[in-house]
N, CA, C and O of each residue as an XYZ file, in Angstrom:
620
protein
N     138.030     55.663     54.664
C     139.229     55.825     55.463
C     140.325     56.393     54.580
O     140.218     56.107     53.387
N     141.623     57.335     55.028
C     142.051     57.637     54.239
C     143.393     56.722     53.910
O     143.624     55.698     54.553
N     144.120     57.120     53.011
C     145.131     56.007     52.747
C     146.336     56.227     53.663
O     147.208     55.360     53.609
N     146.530     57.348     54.569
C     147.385     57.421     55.604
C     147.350     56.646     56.636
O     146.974     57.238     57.647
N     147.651     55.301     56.810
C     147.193     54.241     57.345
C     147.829     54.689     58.895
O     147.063     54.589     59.854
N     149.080     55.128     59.098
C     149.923     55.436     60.182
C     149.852     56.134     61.232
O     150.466     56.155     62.298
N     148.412     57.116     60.461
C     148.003     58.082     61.508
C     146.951     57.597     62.286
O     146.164     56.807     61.764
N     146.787     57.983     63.601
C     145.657     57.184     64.477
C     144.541     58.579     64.832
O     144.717     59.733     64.440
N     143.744     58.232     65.413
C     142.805     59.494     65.755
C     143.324     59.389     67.078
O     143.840     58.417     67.630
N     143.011     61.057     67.690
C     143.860     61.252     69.054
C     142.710     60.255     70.014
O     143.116     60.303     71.175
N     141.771     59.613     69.952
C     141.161     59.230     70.390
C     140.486     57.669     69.854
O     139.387     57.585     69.305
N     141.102     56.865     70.050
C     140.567     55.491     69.047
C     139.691     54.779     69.276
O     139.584     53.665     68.763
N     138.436     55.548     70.549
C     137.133     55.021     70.686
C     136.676     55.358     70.007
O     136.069     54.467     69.413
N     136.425     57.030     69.299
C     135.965     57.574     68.098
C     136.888     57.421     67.144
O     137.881     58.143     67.056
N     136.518     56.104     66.067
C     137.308     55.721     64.984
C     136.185     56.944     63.654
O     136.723     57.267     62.595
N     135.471     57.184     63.810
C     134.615     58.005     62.745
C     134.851     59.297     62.820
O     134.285     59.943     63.701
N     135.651     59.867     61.995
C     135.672     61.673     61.721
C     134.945     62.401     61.612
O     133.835     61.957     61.321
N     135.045     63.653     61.735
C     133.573     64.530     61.394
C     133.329     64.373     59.690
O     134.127     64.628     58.788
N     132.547     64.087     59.644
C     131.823     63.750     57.876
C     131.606     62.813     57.571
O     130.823     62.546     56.660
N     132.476     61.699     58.499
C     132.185     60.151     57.833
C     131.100     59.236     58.054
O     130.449     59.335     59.095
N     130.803     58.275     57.120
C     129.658     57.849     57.315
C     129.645     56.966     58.170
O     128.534     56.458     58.020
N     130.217     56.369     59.084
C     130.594     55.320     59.983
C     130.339     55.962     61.513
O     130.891     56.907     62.076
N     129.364     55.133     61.912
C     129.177     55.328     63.606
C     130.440     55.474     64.052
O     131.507     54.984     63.683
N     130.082     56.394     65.092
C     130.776     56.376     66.434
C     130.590     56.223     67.713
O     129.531     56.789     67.982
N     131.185     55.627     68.920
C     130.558     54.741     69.908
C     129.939     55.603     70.486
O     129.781     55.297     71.668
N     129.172     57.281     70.014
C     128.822     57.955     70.676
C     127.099     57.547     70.578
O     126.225     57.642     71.439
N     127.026     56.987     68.944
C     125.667     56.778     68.060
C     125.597     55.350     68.359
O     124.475     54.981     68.703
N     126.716     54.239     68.308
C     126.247     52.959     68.245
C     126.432     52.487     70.171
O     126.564     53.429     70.952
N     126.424     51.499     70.554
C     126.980     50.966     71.839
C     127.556     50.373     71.243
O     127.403     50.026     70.072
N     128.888     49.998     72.499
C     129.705     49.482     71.974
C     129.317     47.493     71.858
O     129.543     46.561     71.087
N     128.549     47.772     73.318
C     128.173     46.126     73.183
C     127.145     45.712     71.726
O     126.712     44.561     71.765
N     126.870     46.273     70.889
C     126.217     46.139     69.779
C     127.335     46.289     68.602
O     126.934     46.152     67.446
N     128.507     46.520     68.796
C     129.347     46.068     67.803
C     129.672     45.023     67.137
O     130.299     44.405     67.997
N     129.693     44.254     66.024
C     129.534     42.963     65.872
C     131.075     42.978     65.968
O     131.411     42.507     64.882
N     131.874     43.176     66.460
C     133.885     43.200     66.897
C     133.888     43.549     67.893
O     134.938     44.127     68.176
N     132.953     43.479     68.919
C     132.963     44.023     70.319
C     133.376     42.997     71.426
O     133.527     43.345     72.597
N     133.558     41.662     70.972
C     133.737     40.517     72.065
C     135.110     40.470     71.062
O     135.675     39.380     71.154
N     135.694     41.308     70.232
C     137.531     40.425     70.374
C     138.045     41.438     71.301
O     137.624     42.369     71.988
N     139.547     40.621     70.909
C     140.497     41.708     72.002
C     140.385     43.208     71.569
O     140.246     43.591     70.408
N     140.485     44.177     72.940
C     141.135     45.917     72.122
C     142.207     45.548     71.303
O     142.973     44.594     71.169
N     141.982     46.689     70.782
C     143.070     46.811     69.792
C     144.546     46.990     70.016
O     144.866     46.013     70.694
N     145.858     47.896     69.751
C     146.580     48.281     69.653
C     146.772     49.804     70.496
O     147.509     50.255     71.373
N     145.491     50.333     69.545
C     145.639     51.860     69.693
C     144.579     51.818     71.034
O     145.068     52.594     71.855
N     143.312     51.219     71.592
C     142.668     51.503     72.231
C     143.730     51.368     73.749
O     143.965     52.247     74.579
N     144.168     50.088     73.708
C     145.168     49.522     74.741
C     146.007     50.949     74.713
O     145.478     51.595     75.618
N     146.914     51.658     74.205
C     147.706     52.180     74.568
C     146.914     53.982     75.056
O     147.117     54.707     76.030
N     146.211     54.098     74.116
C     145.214     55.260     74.518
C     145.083     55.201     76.550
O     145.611     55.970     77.354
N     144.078     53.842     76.853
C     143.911     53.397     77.877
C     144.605     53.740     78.933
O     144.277     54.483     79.859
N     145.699     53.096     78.731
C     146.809     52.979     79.607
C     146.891     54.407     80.057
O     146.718     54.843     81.196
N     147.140     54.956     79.124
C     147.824     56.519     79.122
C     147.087     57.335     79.934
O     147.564     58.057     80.810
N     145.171     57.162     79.471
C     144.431     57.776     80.507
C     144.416     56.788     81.974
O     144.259     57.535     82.939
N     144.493     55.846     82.243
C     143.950     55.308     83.433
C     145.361     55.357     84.280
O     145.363     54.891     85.420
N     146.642     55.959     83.685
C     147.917     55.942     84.221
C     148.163     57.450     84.823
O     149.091     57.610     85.616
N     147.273     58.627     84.418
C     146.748     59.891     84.588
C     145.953     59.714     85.781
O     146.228     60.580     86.612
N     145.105     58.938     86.146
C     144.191     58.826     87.473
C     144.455     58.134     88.143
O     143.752     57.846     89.112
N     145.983     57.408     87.783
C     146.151     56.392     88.824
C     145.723     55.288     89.046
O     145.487     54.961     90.209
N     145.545     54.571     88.176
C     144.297     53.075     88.202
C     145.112     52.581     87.391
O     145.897     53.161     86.642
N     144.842     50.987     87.608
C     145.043     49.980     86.871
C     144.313     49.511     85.865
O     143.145     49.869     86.014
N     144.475     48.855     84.884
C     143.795     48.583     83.786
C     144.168     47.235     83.382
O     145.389     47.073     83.371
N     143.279     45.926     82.950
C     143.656     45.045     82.453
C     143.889     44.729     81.385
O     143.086     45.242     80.605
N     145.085     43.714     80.604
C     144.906     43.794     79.627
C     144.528     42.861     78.734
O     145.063     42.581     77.661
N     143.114     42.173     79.486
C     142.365     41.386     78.842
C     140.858     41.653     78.550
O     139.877     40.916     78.644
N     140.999     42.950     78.166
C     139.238     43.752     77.613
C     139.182     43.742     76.337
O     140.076     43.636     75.497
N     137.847     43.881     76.226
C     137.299     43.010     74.976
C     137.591     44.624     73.810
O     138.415     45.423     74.254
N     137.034     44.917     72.680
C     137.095     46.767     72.227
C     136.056     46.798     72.744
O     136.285     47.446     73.765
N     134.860     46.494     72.749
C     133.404     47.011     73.585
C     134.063     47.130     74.992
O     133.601     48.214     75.348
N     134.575     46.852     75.659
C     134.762     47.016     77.069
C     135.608     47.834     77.528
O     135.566     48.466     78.584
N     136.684     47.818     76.419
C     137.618     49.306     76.559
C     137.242     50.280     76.042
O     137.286     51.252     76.795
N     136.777     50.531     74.794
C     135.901     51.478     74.749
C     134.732     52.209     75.737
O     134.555     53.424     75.650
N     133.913     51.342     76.724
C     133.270     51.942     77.622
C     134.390     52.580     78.713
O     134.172     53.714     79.139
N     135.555     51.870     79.151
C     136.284     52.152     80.033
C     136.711     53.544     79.779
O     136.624     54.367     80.691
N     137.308     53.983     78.252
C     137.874     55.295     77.641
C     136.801     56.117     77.976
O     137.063     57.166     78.565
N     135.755     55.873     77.740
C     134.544     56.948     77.803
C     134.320     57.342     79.621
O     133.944     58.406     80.115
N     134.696     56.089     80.291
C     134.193     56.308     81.709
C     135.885     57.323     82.304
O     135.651     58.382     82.886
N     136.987     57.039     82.168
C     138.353     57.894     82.000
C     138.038     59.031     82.488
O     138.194     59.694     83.514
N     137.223     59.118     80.796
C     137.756     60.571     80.165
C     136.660     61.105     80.992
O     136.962     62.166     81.539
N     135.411     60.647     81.251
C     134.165     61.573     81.822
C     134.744     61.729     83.204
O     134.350     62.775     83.721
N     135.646     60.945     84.055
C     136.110     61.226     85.110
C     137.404     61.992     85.299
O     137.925     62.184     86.397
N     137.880     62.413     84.136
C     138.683     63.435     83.897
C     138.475     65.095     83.726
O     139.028     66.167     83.973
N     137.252     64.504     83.113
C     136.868     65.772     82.574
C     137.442     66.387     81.512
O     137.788     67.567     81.476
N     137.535     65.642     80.709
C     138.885     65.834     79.572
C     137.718     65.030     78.259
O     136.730     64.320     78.445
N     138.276     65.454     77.120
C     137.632     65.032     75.850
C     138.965     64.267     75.540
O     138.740     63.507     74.598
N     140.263     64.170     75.961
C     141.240     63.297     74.853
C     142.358     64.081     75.321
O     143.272     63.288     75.546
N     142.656     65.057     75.531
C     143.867     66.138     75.154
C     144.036     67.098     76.959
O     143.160     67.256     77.810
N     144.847     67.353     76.965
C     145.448     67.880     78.496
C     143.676     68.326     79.379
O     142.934     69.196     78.922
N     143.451     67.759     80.246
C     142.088     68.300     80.649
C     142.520     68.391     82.611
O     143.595     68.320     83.207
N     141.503     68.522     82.950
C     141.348     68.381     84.215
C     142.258     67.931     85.647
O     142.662     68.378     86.721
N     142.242     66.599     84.716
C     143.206     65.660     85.406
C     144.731     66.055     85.287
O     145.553     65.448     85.973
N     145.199     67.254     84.265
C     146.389     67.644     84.339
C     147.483     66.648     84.005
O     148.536     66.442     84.609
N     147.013     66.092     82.938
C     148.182     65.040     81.939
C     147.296     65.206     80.247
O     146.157     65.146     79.784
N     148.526     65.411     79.862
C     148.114     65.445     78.228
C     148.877     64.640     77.149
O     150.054     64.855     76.860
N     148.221     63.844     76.672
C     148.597     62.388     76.348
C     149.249     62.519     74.673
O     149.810     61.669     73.980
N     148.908     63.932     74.399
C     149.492     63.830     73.229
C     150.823     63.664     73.045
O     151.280     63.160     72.020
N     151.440     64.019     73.887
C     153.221     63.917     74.146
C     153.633     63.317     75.161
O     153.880     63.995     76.159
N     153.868     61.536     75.204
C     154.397     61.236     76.315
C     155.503     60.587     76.166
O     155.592     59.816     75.210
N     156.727     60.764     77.176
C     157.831     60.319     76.732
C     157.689     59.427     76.095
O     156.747     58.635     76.083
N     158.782     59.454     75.375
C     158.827     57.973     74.418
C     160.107     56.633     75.351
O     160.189     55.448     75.029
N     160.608     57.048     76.044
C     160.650     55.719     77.206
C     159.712     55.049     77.745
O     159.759     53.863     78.070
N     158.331     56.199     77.924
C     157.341     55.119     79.038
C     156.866     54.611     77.702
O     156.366     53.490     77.784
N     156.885     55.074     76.631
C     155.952     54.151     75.570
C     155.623     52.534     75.429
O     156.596     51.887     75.039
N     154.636     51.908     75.634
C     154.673     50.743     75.543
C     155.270     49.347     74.525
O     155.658     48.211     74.800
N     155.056     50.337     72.903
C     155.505     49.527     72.339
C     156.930     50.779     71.506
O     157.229     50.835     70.313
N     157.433     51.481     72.493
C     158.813     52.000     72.412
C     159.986     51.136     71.968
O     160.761     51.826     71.305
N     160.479     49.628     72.117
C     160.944     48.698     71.328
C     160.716     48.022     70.196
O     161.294     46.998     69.831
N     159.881     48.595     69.656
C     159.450     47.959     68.601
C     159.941     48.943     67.526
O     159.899     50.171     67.596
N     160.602     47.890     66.119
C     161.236     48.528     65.174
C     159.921     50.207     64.876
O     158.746     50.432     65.164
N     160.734     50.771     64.364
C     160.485     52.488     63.896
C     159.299     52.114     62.989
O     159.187     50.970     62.548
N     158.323     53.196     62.688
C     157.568     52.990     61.784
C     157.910     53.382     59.961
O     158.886     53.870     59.391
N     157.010     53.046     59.641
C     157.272     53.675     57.998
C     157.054     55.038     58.010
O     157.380     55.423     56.886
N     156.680     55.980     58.670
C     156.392     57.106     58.572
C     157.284     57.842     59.202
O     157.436     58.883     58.563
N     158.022     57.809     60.247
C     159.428     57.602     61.009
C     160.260     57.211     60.279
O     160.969     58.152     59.922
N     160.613     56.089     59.769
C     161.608     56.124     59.020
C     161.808     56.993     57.591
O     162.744     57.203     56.819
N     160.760     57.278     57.658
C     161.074     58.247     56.141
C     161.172     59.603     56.079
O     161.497     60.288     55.109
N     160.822     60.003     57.359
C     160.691     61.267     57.836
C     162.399     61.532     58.271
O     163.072     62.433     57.770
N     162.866     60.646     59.200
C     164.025     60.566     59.513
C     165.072     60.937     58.434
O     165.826     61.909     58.461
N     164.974     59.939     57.436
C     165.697     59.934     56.451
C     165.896     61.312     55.559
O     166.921     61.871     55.168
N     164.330     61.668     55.379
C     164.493     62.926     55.099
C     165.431     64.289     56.005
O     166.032     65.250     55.524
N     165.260     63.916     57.326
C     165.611     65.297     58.374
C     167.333     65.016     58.394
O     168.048     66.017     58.333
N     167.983     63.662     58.479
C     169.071     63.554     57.735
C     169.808     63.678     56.744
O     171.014     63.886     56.879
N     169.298     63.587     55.718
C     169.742     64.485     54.544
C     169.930     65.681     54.756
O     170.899     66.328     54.358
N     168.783     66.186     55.568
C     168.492     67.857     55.511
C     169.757     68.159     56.607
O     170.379     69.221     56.568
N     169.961     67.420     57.282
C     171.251     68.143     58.471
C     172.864     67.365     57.783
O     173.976     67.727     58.166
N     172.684     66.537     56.987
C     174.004     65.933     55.950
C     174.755     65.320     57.718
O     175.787     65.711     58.264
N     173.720     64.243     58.213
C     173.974     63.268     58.987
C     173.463     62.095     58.423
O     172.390     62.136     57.821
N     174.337     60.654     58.587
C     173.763     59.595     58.489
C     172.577     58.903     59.255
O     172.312     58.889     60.457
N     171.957     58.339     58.187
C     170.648     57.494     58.997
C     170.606     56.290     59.147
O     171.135     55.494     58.372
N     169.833     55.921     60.383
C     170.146     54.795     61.280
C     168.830     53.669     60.823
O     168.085     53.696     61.802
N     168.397     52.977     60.074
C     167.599     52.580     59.466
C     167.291     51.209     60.879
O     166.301     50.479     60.843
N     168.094     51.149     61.717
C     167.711     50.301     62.714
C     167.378     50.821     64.302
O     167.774     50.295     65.343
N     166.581     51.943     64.155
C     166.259     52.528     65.440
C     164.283     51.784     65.899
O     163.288     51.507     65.229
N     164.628     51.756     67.283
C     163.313     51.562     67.479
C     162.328     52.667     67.026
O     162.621     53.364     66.054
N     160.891     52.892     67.863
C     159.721     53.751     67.577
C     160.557     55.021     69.179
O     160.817     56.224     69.148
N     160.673     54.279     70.002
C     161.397     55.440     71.052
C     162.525     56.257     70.614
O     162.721     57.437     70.903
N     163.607     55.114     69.520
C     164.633     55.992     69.743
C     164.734     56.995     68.603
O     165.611     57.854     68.512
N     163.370     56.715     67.423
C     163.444     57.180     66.358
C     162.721     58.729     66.881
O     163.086     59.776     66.346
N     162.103     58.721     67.527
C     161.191     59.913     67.999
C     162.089     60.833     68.533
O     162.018     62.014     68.193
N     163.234     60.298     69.620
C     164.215     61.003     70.238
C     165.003     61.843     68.775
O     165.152     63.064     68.792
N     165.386     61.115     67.750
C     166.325     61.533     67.165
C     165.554     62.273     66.043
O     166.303     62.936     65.326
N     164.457     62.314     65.770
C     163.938     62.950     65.149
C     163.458     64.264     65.717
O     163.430     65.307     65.064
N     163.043     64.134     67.104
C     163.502     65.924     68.213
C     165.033     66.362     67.953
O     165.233     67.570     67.833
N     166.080     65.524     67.861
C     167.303     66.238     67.653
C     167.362     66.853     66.769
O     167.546     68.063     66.904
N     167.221     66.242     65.420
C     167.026     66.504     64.142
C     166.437     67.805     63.724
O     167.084     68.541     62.979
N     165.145     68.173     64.190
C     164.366     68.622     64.230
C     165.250     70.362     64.655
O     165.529     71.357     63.987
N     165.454     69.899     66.314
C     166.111     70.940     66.688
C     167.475     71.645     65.778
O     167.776     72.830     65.921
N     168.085     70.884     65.014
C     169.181     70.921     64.487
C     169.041     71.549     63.034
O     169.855     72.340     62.557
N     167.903     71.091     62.399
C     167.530     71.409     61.126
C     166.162     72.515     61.226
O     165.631     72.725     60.136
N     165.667     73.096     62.197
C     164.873     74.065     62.507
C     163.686     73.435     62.037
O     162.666     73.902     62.544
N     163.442     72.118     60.871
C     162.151     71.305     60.596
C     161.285     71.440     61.865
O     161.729     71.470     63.013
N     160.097     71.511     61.534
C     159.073     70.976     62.354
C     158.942     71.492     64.200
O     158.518     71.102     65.288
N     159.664     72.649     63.515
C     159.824     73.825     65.041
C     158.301     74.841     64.980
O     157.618     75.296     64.063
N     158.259     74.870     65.972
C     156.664     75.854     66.041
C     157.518     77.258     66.211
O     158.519     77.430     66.907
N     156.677     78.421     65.184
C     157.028     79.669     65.210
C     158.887     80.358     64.826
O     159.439     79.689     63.953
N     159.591     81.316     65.287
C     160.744     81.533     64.350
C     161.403     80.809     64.951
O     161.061     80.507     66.095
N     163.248     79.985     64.046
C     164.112     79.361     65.417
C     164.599     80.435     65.365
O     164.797     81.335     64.549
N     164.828     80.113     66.759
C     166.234     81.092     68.003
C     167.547     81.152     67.017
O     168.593     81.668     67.411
């Protein structure tokens, strides 16, 4: 695994990358996981949501990772989508950061340092007490303001 702990895979049923030596629920089942009867995780739960909130369904949030993991796989095959804008016409890589679930929750370490940096770079003060929603918002301002992390020339 690498030491970028912060980053998630766009997909957190497939926790195994291309090269790594670690199954993926494509090779193992999930009910043969020996971590398959605790709770989902973090990332599977919010993945979830995101797709089953795309088709309109409800989702509980008392599944086991073997059970959300089958659920992600059953989603996405009814999407027709691998993870990323498909069929179903929602693409989960960018969703507001209001509907975010855990959007109240203090900013991350990777957010906050990023921030800090894009503040310096615009010679604005930084807010070392922003949530994960409001840090994302202000890091699009930022962004916009300091031309950082803009796709192609700024305007």
């Amino acid at each position: 695994m690498s030491s970028n702990q912060d980053k998630q895979p766009a997909d957190p049923s497939d926790m195994a990358g291309p090269g790594e030596g670690r199954p993926s629920n494509a090779q193992k089942d999930p009910r043969d996981w020996k971590t398959g009867d605790e709770p989902m995780t973090g990332a599977q739960a919010s993945y979830l949501h995101t797709l089953a909130e795309g088709q309109g369904e409800e989702i509980p949030d008392d599944l086991t990772k073997a059970e959300a993991s089958e659920k992600i796989d059953e989603l996405k095959r009814a999407a027709g989508t691998s993870g990323g804008a498909g069929a179903a016409g929602f693409d989960n890589t960018r969703k507001d950061p209001d509907q975010w679930k855990t959007g109240d929750e203090p900013m991350t370490g990777a957010q906050a340092s990023y921030l800090q940096t894009l503040s310096q770079e615009a010679g604005e003060e930084f807010d070392a007490n922003l949530t994960k929603a409001e840090a994302s918002k202000r890091i699009d301002e930022l962004q916009a303001k300091t031309g950082r992390g803009q796709k192609g020339p700024s305007a």
